[in-house]
MDTraj code that builds the backbone (N, CA, C; nanometers):
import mdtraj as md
import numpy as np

residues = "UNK UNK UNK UNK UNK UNK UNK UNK UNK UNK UNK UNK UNK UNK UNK UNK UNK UNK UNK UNK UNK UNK UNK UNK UNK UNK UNK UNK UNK UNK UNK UNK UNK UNK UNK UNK UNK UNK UNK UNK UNK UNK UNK UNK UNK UNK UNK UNK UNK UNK UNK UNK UNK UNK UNK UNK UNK UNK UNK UNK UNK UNK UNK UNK UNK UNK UNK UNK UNK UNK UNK UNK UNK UNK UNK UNK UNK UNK UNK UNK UNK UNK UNK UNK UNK UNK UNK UNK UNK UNK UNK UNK UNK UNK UNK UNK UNK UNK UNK UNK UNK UNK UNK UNK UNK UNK UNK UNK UNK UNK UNK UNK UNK UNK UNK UNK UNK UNK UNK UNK UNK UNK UNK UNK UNK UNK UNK UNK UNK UNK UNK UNK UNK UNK UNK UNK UNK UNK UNK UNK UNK UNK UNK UNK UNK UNK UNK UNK UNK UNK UNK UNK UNK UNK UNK UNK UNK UNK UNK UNK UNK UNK UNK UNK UNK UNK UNK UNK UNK UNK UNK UNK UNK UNK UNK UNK UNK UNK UNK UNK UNK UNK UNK UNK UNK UNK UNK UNK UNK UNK UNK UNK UNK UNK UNK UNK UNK UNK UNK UNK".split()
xyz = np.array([
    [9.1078, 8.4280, 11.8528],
    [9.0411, 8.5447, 11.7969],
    [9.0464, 8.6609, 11.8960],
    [9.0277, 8.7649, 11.8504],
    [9.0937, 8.8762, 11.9099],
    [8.9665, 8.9744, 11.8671],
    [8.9183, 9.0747, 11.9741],
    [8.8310, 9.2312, 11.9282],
    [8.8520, 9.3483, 11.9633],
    [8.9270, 9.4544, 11.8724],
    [8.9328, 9.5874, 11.9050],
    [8.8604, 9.6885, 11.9475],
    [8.8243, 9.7765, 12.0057],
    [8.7856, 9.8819, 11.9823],
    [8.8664, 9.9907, 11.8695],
    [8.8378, 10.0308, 11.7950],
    [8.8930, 10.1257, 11.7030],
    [8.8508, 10.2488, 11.7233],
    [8.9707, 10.3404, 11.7525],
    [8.9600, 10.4803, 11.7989],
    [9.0349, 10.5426, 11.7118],
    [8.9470, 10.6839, 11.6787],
    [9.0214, 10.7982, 11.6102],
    [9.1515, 10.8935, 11.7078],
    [9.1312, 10.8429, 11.8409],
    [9.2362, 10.9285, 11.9133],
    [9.4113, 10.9075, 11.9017],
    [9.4440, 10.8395, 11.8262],
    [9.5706, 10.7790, 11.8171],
    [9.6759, 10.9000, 11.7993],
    [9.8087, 10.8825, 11.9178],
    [9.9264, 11.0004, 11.9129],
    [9.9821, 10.9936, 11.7942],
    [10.0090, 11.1160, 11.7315],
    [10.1163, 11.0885, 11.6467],
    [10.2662, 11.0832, 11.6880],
    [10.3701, 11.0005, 11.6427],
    [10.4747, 10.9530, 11.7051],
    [10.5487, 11.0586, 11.6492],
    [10.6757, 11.0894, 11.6937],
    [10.7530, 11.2134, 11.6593],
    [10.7351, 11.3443, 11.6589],
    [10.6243, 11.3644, 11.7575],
    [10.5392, 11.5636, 11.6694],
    [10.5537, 11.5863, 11.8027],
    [10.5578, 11.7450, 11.8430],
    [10.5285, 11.7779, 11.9359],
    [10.3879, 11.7833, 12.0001],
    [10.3462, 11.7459, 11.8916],
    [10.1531, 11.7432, 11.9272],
    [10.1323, 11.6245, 11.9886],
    [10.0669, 11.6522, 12.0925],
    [9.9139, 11.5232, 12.1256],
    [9.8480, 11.4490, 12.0378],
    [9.8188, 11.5386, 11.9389],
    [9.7196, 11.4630, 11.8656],
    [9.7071, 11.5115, 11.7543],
    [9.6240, 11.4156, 11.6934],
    [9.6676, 11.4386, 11.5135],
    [9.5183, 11.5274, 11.5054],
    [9.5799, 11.6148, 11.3579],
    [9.4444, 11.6880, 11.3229],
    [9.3090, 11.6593, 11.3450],
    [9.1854, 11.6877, 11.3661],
    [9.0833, 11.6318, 11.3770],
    [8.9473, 11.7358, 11.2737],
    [8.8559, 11.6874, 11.2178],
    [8.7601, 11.7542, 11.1414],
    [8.6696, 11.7958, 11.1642],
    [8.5820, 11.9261, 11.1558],
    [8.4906, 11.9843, 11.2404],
    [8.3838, 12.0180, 11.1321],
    [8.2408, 12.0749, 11.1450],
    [8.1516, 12.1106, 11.0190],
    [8.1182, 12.2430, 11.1651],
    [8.0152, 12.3481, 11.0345],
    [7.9109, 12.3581, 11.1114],
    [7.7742, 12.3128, 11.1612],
    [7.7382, 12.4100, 11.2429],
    [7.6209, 12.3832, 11.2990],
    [7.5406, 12.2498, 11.2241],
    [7.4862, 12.3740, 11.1064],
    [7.3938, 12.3700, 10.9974],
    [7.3984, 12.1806, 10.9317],
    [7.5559, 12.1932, 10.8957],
    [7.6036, 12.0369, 10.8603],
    [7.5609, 11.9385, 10.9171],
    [7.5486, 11.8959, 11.0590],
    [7.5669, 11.8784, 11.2131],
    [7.3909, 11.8714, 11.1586],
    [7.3055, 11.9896, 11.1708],
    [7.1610, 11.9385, 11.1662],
    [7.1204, 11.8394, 10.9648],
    [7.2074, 11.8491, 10.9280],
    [7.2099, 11.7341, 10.8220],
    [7.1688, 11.6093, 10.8828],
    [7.3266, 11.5840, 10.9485],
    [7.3469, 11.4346, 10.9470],
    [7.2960, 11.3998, 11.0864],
    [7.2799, 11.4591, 11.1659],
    [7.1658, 11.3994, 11.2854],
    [7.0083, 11.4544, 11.2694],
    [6.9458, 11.3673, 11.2766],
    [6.8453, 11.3770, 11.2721],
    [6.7018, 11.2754, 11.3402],
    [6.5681, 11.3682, 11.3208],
    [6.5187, 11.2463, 11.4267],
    [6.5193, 11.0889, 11.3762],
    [6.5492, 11.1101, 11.2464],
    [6.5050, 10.9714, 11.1750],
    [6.6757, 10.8882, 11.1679],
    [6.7428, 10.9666, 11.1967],
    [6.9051, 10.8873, 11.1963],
    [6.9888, 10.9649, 11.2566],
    [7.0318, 10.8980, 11.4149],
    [7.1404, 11.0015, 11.4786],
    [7.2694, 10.9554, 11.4493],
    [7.2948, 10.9981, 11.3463],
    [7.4356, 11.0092, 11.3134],
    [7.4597, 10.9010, 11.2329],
    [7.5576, 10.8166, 11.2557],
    [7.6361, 10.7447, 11.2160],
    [7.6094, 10.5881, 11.2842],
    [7.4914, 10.5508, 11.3331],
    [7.4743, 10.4233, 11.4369],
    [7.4509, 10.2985, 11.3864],
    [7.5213, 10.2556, 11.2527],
    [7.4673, 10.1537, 11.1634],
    [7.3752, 10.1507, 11.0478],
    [7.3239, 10.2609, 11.0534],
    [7.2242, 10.3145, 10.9512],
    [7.2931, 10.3255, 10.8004],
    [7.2550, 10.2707, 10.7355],
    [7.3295, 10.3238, 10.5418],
    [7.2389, 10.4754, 10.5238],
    [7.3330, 10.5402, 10.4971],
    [7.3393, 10.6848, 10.4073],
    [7.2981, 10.7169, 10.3541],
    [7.4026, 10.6278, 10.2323],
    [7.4345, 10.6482, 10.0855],
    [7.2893, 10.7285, 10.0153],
    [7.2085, 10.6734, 10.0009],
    [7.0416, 10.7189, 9.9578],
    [7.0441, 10.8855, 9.9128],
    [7.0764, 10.9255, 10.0571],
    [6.9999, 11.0734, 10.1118],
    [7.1654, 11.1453, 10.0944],
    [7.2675, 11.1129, 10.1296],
    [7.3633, 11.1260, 10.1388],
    [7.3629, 11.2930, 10.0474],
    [7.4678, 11.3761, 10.0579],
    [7.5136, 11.4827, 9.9817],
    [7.6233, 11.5280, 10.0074],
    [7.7243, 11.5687, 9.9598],
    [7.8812, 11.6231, 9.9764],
    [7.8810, 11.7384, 10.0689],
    [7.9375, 11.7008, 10.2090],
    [7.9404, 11.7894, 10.2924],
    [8.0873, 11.8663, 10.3175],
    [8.0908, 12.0232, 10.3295],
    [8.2094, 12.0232, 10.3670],
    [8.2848, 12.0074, 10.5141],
    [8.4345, 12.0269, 10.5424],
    [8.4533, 12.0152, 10.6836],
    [8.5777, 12.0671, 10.6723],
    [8.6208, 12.1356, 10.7914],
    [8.7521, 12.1845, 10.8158],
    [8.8102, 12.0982, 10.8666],
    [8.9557, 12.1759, 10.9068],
    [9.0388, 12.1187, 10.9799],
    [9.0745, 12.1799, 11.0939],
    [9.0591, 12.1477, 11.2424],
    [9.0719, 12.2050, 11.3706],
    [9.2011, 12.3188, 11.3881],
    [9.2994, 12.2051, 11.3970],
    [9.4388, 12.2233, 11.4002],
    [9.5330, 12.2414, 11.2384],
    [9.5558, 12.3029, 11.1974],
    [9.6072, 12.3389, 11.0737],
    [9.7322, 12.2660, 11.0727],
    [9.7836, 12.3176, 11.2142],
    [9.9582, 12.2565, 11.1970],
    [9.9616, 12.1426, 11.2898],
    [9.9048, 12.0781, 11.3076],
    [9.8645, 11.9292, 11.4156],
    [9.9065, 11.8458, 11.2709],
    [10.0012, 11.7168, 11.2890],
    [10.0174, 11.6646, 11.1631],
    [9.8664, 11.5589, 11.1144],
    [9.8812, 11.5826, 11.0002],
    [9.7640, 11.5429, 10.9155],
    [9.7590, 11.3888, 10.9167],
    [9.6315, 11.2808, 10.9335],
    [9.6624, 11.1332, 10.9428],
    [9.5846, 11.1227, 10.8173],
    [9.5729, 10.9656, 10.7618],
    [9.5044, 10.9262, 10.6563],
    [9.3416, 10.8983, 10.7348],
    [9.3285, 10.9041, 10.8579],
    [9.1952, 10.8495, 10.9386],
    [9.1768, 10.9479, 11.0270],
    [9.1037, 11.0703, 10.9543],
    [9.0354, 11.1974, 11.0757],
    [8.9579, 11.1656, 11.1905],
    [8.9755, 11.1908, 11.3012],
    [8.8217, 11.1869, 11.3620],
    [8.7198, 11.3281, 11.3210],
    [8.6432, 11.2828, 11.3386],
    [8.4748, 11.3335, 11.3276],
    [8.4069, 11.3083, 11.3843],
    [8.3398, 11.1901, 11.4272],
    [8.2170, 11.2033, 11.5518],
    [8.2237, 11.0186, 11.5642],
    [8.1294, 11.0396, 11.7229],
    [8.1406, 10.8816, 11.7342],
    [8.0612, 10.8166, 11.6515],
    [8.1115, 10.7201, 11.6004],
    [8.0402, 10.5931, 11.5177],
    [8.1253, 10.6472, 11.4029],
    [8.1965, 10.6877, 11.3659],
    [8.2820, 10.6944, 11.2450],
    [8.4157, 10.8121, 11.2261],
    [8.4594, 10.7450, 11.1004],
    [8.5989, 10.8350, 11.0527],
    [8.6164, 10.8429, 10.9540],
    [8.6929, 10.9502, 10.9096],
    [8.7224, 11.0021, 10.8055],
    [8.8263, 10.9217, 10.7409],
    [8.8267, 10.9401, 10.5937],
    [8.9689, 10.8334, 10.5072],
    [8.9525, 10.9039, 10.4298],
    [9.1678, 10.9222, 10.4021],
    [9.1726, 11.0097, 10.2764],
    [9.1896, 10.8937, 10.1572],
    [9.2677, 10.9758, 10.0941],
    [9.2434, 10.8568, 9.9707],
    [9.3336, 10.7389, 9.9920],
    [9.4473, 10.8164, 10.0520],
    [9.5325, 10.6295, 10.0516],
    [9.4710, 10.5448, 10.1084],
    [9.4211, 10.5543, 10.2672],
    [9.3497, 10.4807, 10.3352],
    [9.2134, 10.4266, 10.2504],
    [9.1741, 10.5068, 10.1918],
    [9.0401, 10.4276, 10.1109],
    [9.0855, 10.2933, 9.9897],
    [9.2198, 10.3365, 9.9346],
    [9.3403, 10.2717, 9.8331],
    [9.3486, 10.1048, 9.9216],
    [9.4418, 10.1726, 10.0105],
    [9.4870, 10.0389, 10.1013],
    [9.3803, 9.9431, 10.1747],
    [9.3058, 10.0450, 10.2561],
    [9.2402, 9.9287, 10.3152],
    [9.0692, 9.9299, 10.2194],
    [9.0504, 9.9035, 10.1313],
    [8.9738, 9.8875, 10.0576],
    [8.8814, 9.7945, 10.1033],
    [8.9540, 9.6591, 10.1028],
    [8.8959, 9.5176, 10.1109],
    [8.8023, 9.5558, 10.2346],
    [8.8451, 9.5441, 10.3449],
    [8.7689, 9.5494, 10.4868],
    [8.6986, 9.6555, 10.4927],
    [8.7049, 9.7761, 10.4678],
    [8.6063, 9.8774, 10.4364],
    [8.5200, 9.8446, 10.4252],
    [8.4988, 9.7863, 10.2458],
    [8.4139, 9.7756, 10.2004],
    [8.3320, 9.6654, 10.2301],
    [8.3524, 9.5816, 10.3015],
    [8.2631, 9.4986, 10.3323],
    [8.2065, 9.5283, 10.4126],
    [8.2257, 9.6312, 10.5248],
    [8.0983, 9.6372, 10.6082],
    [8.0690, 9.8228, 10.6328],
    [8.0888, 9.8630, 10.5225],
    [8.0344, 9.9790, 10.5505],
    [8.0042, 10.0418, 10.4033],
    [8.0056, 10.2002, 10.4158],
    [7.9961, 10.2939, 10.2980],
    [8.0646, 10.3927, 10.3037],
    [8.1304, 10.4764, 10.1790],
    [8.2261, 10.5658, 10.1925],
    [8.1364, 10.6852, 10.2021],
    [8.0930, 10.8147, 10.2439],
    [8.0366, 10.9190, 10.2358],
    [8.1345, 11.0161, 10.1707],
    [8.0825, 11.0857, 10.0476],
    [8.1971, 11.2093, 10.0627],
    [8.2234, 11.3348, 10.0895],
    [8.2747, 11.3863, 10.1271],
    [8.2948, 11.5204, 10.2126],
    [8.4241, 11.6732, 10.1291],
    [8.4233, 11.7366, 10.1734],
    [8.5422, 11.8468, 10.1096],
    [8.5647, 11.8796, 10.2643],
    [8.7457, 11.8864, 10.2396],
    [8.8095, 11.9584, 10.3462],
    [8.8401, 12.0553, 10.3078],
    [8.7734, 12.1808, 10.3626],
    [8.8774, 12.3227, 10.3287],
    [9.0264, 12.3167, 10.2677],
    [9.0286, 12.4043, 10.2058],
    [9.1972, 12.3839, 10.1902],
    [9.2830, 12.2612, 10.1443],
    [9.2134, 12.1709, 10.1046],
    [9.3158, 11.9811, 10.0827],
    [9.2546, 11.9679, 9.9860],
    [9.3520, 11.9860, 9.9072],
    [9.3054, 11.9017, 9.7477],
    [9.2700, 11.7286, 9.7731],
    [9.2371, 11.6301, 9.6432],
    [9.1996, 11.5320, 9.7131],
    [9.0776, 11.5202, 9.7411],
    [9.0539, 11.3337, 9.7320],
    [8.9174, 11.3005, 9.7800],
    [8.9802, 11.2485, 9.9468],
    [8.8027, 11.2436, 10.0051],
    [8.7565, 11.2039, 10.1441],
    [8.6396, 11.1779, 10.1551],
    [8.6798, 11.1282, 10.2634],
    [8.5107, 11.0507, 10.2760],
    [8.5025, 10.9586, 10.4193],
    [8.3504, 11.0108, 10.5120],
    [8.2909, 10.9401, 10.5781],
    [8.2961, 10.7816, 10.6026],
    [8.3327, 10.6995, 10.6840],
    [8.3249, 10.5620, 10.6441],
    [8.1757, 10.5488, 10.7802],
    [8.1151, 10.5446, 10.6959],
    [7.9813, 10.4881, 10.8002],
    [8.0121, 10.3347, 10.7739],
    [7.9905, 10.2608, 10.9118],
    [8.0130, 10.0862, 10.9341],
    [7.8788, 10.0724, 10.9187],
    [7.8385, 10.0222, 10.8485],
    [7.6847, 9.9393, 10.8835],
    [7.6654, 9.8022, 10.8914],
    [7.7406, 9.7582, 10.9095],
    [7.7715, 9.6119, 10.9432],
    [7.7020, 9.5881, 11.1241],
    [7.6334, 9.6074, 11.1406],
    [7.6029, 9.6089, 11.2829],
    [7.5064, 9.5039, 11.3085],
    [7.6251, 9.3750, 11.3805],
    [7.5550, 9.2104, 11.3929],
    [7.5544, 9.2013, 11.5423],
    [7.5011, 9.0612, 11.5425],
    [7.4464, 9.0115, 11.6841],
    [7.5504, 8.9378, 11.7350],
    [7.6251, 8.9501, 11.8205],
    [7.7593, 8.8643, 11.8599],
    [7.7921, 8.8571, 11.9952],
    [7.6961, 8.9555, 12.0442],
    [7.7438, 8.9974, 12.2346],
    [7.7269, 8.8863, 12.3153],
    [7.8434, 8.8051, 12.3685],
    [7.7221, 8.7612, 12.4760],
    [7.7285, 8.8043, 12.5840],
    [7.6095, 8.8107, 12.6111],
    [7.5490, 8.9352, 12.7121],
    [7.5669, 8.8566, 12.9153],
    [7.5496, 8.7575, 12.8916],
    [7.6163, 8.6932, 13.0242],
    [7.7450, 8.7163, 13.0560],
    [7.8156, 8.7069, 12.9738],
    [7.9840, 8.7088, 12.9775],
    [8.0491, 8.8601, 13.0291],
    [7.9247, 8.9518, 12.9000],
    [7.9729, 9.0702, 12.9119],
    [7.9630, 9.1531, 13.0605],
    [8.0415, 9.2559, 13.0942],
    [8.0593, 9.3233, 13.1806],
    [7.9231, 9.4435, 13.1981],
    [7.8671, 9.5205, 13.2693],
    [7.7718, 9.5666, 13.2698],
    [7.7873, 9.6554, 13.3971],
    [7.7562, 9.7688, 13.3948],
    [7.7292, 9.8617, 13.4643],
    [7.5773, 9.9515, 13.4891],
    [7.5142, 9.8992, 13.6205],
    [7.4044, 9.9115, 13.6385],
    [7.3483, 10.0495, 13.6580],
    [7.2097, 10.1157, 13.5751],
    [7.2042, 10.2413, 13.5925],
    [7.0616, 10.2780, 13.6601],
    [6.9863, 10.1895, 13.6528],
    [6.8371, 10.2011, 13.7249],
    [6.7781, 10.0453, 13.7662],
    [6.6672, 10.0592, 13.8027],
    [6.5814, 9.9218, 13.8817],
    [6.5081, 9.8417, 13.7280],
    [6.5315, 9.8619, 13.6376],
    [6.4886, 9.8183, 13.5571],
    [6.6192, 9.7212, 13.4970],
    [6.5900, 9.5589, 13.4018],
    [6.6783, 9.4619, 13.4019],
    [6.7650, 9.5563, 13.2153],
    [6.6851, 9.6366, 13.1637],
    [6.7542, 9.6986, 13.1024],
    [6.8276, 9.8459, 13.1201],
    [6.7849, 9.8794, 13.2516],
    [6.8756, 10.0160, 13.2646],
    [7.0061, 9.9526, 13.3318],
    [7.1267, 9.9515, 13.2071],
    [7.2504, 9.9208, 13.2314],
    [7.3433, 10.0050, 13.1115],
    [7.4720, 9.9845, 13.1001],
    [7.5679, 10.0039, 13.0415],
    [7.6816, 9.9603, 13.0144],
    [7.7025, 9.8722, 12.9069],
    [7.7856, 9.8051, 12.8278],
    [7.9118, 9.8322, 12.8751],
    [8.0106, 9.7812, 12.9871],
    [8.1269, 9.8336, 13.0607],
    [8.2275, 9.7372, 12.9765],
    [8.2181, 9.6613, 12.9427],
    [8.3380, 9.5614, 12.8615],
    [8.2528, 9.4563, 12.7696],
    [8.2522, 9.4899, 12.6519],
    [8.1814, 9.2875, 12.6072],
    [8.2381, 9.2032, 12.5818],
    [8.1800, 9.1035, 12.5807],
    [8.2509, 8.9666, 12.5251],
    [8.1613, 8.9041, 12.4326],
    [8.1650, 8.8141, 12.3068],
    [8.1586, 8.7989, 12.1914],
    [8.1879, 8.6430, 12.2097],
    [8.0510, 8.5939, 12.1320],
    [8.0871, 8.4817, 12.0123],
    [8.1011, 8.4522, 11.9238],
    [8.2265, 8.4029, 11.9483],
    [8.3269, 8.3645, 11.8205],
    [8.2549, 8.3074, 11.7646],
    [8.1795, 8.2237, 11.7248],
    [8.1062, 8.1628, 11.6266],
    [8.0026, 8.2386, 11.5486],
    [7.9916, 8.3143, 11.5836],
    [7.8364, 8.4401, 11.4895],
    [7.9529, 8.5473, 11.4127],
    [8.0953, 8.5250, 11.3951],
    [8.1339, 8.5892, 11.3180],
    [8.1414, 8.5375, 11.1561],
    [8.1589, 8.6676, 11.0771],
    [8.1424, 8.6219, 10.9198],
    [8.3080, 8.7071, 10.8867],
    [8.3178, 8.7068, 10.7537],
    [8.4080, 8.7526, 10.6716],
    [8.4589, 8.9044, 10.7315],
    [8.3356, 8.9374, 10.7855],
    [8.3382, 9.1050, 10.8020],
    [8.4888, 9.1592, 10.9033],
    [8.5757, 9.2258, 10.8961],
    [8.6426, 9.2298, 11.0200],
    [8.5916, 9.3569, 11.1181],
    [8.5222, 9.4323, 11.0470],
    [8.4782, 9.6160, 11.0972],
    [8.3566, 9.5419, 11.1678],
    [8.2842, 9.6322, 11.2379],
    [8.1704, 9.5800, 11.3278],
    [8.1094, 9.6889, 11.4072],
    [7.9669, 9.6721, 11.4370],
    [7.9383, 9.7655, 11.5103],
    [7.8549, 9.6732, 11.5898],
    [7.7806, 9.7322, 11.7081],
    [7.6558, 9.6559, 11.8081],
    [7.5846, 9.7030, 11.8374],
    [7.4426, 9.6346, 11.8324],
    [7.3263, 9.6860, 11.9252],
    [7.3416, 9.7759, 12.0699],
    [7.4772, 9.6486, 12.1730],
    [7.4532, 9.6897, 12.2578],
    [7.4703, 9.8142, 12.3377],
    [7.5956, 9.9047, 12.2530],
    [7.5913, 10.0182, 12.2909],
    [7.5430, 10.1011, 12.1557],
    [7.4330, 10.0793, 12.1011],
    [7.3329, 10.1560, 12.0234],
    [7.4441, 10.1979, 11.9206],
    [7.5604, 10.1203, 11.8186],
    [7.6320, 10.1073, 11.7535],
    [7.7537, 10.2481, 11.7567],
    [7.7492, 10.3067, 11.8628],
    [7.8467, 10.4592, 11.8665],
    [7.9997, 10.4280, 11.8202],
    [8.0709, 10.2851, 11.8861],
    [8.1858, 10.2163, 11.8876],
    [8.2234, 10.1684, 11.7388],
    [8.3361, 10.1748, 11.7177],
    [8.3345, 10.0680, 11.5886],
    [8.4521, 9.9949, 11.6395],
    [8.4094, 9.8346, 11.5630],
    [8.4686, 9.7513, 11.6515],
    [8.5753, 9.6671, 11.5342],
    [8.6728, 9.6029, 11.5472],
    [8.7051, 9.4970, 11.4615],
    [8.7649, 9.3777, 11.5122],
    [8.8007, 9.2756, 11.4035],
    [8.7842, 9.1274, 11.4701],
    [8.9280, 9.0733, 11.4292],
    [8.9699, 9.0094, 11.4949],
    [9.1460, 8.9792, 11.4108],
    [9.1394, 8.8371, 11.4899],
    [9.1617, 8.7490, 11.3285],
    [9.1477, 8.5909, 11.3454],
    [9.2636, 8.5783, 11.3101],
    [9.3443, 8.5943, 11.2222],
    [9.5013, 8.5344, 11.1956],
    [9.5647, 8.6510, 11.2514],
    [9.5770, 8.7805, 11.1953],
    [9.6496, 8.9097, 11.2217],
    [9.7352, 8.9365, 11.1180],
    [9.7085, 8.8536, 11.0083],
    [9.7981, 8.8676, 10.8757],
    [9.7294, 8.9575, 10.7771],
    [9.7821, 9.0744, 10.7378],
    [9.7152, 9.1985, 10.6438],
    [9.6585, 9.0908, 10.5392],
    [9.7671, 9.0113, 10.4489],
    [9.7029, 8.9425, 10.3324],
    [9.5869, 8.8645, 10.3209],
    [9.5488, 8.8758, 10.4880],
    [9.4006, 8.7853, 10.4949],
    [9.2720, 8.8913, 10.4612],
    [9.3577, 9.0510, 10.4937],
    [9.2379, 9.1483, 10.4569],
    [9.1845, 9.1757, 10.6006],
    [9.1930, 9.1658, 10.6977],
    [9.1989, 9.1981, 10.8168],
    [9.2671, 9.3299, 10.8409],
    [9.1304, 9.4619, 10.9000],
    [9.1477, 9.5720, 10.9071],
    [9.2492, 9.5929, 10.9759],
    [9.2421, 9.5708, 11.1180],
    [9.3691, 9.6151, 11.1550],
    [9.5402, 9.5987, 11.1675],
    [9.5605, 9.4707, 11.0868],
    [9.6795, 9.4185, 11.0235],
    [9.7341, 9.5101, 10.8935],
    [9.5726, 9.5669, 10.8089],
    [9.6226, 9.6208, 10.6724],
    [9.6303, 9.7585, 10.7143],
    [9.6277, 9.8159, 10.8177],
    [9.6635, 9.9566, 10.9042],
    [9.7667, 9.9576, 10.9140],
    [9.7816, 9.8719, 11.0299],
    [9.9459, 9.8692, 11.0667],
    [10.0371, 9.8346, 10.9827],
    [9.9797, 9.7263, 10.8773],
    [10.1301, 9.7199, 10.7481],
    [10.1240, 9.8189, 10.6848],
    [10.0725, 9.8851, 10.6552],
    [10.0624, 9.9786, 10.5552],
    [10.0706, 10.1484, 10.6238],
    [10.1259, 10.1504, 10.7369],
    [10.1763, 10.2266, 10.7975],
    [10.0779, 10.3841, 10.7994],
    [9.9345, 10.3262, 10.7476],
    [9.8141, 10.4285, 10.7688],
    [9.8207, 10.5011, 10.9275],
    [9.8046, 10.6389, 10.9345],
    [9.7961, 10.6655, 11.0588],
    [9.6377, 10.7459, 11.0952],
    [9.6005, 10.7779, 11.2382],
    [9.5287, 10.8276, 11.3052],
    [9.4533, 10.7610, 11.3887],
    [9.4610, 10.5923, 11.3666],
    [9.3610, 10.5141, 11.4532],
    [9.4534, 10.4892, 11.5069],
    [9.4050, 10.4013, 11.6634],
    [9.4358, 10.3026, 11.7772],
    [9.3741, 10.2269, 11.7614],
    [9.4099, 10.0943, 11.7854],
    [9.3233, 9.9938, 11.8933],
    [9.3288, 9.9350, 11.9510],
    [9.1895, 9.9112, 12.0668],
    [9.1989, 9.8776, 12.2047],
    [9.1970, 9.7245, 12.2272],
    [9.2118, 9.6732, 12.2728],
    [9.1917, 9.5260, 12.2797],
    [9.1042, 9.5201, 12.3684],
    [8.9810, 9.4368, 12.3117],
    [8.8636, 9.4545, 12.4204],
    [8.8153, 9.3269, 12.4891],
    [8.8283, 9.2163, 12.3788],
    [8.8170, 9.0791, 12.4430],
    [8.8720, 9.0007, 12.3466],
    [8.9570, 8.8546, 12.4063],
    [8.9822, 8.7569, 12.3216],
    [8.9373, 8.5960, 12.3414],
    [8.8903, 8.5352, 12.2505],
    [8.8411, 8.3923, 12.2678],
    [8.8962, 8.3318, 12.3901],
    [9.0695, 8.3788, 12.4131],
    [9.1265, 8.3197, 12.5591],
    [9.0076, 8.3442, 12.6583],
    [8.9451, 8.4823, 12.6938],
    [8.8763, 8.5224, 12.8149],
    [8.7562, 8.4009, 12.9090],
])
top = md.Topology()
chain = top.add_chain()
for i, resn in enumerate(residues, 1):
    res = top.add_residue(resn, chain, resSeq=i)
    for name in ("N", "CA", "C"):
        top.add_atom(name, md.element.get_by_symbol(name[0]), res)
traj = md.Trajectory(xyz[None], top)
């Protein structure tokens, strides 16, 4: 078993660009979706309160991916990406929907709320920040394999869910495993990191 980190920073291959388009709101938007009762995107479900927000696009001529970034703890999916990777999506999160200036087409927020207990916290790596046994910082984790379910998307307590994480047990798309049905399906804008494997 295998755990990613999943990042919106991914190069696009062939462009003269660094980096693929990315999505911005204002201010105003921004005091929407953070708030004192939910900062952001940290495992929390939405859907409820939720309302169609709009958002631009940074870079106009930066090539366009199916997976925007937007802020930590989540990303944007246009419609293919919502098409293709459906299965794993939807099991551990919610689609939010949004308008991009200028792009015909649906989009939408993928808030993960799938956010389980799996760290183990002995194993894991830790970076110490005060005299107290909880002032630390989550420098690498490691995970038991056994507290996993169906889910492959993931988020954690231990870094207050900002990361989104996924889990790859075979690595075969047809199992529905997020980041297999990425890469077959030749979706672009994510990376991922390899963060720990059952070998460790």
């Amino acid at each position: 078993m295998k755990v990613y980190e999943i990042s919106t920073l991914a190069k696009p291959s062939n462009s003269p660009f660094k980096v693929y388009a990315g999505l911005y709101a204002d201010d105003k938007i921004w005091r929407f979706i953070v708030t004192p009762e939910c900062e952001g995107f940290m495992g929390i479900p939405r859907k409820k309160t939720w309302k169609t927000q709009p958002f631009y696009i940074d870079k106009p001529l930066a090539p366009i991916p199916n997976f925007f970034h937007v802020s930590a703890g989540a990303f944007v999916c246009d419609e293919k990406a919502r098409e293709l990777a459906a299965e794993p999506l939807e099991m551990s999160g919610e689609f939010l929907s949004i308008k991009v200036e200028g792009k015909k087409g649906k989009y939408w927020i993928y808030n993960c709320t799938n956010c389980i207990n799996v760290v183990d916290s002995k194993k894991s790596k830790w970076t110490k920040l005060g005299p107290k046994p909880d002032d630390r910082m989550m420098e690498r984790p490691a995970f038991y394999a056994s507290r996993f379910g169906e889910e492959s998307i993931f988020k954690i307590p231990e870094d207050r869910a900002t990361l989104v994480y996924c889990a790859e047990f075979t690595g075969d798309w047809e199992d529905g495993e997020f980041k297999a049905v990425v890469e077959h399906s030749g979706l672009t804008g994510l990376k991922f990191k390899l963060v720990w494997t059952d070998e460790d």
